[in-house]
C-alpha positions in Angstrom: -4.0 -24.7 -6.2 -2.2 -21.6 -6.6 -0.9 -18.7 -4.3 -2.1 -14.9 -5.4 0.3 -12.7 -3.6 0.1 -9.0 -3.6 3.1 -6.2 -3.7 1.6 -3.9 -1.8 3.1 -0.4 -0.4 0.6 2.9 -0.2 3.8 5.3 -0.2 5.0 5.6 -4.2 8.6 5.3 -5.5 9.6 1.9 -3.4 10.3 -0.2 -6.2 6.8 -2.1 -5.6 6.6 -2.9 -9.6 10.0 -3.3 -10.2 10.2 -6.0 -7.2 6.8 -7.7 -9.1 8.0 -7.5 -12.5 11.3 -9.2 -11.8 9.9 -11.7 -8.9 7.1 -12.9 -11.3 10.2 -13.6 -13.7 12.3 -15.5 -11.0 9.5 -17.7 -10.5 8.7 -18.1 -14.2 12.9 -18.9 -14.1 12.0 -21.3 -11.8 9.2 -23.5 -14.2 7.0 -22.2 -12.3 3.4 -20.8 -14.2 3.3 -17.5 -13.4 0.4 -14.3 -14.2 0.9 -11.0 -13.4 -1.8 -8.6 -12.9 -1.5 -4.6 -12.9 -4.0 -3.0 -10.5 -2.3 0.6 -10.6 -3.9 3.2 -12.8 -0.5 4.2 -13.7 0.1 1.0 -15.8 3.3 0.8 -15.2 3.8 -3.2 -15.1 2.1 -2.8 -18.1 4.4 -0.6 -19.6 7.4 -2.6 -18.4 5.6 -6.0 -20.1 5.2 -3.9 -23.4 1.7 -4.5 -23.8 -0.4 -2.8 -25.8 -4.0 -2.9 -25.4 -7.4 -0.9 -24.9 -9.3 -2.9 -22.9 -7.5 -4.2 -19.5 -8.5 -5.4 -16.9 -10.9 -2.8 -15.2 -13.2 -4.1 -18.3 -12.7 -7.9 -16.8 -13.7 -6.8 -13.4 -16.2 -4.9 -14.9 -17.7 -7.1 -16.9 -18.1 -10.0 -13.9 -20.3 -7.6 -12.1 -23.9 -8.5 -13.4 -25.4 -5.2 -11.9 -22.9 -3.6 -14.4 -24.2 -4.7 -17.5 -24.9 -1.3 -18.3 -21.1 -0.6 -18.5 -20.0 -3.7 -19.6 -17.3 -3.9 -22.9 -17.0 -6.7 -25.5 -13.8 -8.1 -23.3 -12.5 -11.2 -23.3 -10.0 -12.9 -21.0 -8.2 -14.5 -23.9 -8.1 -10.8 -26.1 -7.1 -8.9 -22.7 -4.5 -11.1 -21.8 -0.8 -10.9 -23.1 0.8 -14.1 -23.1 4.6 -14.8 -23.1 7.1 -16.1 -20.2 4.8 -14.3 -17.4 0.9 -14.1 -18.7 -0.2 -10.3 -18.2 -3.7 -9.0 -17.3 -2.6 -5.0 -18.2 -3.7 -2.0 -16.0 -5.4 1.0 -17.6 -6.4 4.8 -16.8 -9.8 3.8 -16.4 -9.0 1.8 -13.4 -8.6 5.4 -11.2 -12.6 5.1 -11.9 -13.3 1.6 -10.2 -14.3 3.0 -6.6 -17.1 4.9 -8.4 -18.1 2.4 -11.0 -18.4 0.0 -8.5 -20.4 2.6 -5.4 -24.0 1.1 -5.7 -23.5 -2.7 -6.3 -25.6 -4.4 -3.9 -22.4 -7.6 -4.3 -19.8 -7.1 -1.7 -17.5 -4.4 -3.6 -14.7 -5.7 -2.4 -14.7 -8.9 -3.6 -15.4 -8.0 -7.3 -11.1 -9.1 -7.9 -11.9 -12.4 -6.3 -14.9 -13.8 -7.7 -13.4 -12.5 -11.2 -10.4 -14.9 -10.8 -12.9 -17.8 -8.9 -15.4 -18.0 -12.0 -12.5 -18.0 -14.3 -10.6 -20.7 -12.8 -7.5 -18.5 -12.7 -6.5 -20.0 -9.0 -5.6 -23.7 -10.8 -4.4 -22.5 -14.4 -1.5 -20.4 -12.3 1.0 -21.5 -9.6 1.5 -17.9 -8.8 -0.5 -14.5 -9.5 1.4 -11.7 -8.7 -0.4 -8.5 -8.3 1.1 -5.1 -8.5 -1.0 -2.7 -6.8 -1.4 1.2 -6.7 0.1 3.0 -4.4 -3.4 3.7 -2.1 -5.2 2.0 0.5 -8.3 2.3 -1.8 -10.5 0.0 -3.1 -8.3 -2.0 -5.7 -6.1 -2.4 -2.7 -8.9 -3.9 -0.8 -10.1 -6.5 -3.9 -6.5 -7.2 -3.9 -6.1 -8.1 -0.4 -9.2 -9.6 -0.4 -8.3 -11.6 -3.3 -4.7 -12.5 -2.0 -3.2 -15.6 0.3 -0.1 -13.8 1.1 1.4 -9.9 1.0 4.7 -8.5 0.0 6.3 -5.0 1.0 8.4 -3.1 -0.7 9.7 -0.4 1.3 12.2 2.4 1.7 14.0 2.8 4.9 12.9 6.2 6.4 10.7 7.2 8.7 7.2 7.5 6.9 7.5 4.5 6.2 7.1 3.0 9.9 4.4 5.2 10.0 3.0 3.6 6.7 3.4 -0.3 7.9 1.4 0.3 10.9 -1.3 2.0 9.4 -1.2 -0.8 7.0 -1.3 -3.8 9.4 -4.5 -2.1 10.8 -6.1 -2.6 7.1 -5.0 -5.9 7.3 -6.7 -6.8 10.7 -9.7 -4.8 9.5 -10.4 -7.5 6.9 -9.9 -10.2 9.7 -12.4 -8.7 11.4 -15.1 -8.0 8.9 -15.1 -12.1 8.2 -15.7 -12.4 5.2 -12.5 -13.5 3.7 -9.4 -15.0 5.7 -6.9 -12.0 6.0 -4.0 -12.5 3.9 -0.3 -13.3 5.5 2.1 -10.5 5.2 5.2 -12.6 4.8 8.1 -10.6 3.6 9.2 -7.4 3.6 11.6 -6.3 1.1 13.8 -2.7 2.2 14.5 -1.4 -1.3 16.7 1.1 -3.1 18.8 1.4 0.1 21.8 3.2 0.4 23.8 1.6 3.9 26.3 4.3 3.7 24.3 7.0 4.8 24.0 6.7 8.9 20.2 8.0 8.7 19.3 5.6 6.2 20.9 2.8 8.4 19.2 3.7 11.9 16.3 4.1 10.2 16.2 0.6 8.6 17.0 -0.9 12.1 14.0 0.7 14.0 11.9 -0.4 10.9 12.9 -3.9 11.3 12.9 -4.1 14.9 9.3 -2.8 14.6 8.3 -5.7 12.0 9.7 -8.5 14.4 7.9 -6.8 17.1 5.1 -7.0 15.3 5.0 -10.1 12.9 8.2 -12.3 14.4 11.3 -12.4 13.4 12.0 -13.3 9.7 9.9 -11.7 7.7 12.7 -9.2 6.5 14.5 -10.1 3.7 17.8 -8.8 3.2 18.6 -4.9 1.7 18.2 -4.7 -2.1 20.7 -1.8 -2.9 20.8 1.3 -5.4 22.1 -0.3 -8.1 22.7 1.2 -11.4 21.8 -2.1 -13.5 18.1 -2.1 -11.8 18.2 1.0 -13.3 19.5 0.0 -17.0 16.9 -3.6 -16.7 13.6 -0.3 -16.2 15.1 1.2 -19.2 15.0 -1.5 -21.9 11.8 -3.0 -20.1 13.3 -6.3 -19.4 13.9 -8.6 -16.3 17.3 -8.8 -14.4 17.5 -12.2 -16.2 17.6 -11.1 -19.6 21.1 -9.8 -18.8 24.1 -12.2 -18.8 26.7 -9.6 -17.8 28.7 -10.1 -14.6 26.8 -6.6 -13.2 23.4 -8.2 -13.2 25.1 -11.0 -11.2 23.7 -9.8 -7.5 20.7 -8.6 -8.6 20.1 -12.4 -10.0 20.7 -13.7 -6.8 19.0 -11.5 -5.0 15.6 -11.7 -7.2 16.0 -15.7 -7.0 16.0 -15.3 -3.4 12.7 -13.7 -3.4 11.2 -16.1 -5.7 12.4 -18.8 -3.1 10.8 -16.8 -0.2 8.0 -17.2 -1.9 8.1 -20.6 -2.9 8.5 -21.9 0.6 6.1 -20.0 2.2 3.7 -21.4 -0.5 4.6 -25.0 0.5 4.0 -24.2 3.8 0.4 -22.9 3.3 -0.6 -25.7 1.1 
């Protein structure tokens, strides 16, 4: 059975599809059968798959709802999808619309993510779904979570984003606490974009840290992914790190594979 894990961060411009697209791709590297799903609005995973289509996967979700059969579009999971190293379930505009399509269901809202990939079998067809999600604690954040065995977290190293983590961790134990799903594992964060030679920047990734092992264990940080101008030049052309071959994509290789082995021993450990 596979593991869905969820890139999750509510504060924008962290890297949190970037760190998706190219860990999906590590795994993939890896022989691993991998689907990534875009839950942001923005469709930016989308974009960076180069995929091209009208109906996404707010028609999927909608679709599965049978209250919604008012609303429902001729979509298919097979006409949806895009297919290649990582399978792709696209995001769409209309997705900024799901909290209100979905108000007056009598079927618990925020499970409509997690029956969707239950009734289509999408937990054995995949070792891994990785889902990218918006950059909210909305509802698509909370079918995500709901839907997800563990959680990833992109982050910058300043000081709203302390702020951020804890608020966070309290939507995490919320969904403990309402029982109806096990709460997923937040088992890695990932400090992003990070620039070590400014002394701010530094102080503030120490009290970040120190607050994560205070609060999860020590661990659960993974080392600093830097600035780096070929992250930047991989966004561009819409391709992973390992589409590159030159010597500058080196680190970011290794550091990407890294993830992807994070995440594949925590998965062995929670099988």
């Amino acid at each position: 059975m596979g593991k869905v894990i969820s890139f999750i961060n509510q504060k924008g411009g962290v890297g949190k599809t970037t760190m998706a697209f190219n860990a999906a791709h590590a795994l993939a590297k890896n022989g691993h059968k991998v689907l990534a799903i875009d839950l942001d609005p923005q469709s930016n995973l989308t974009l960076l798959f180069k995929a091209q289509n009208e109906l996404n996967i707010y028609h999927l979700l909608v679709n599965s709802v049978k209250e919604l059969k008012m609303l429902h579009a001729p979509a298919l999971l097979g006409n949806v999808m895009s297919r290649g190293q990582v399978d792709l379930l696209p995001a769409g505009q209309e997705l900024s619309g799901f909290d209100l399509t979905v108000a007056s269901i009598n079927a618990p809202r925020q499970l409509v993510l997690r029956k969707f990939l239950e009734s289509n079998g999408m937990i054995d067809k995949y070792d891994f779904i990785i889902i990218d999600c918006p950059p909210t604690l909305g509802l698509l954040v909370i079918n995500a979570l709901c839907a997800s065995d563990g959680v990833i977290v992109p982050f910058r190293p300043d000081d709203f984003s302390l702020k951020g983590l804890e608020h966070f961790y309290q939507v995490i134990e919320d969904i403990g606490d309402m029982g109806i799903v096990k709460a997923p594992e937040v088992f890695l964060h990932v400090p992003n974009l990070v620039d070590l030679r400014r002394k701010q920047e530094s102080e503030d990734l120490n009290k970040i840290i120190l607050a994560i092992d205070t609060e999860l264990g020590v661990g659960k940080v993974f080392s600093p992914f830097l600035n780096k101008a070929g992250l930047v030049k991989s966004l561009a052309t819409r391709k992973s790190v390992f589409d590159f071959k030159t010597q500058e994509f080196s680190d970011l290789q290794e550091k990407f594979s890294g993830v992807a082995q994070r995440i594949e021993e925590w998965s062995y450990e929670h099988i």
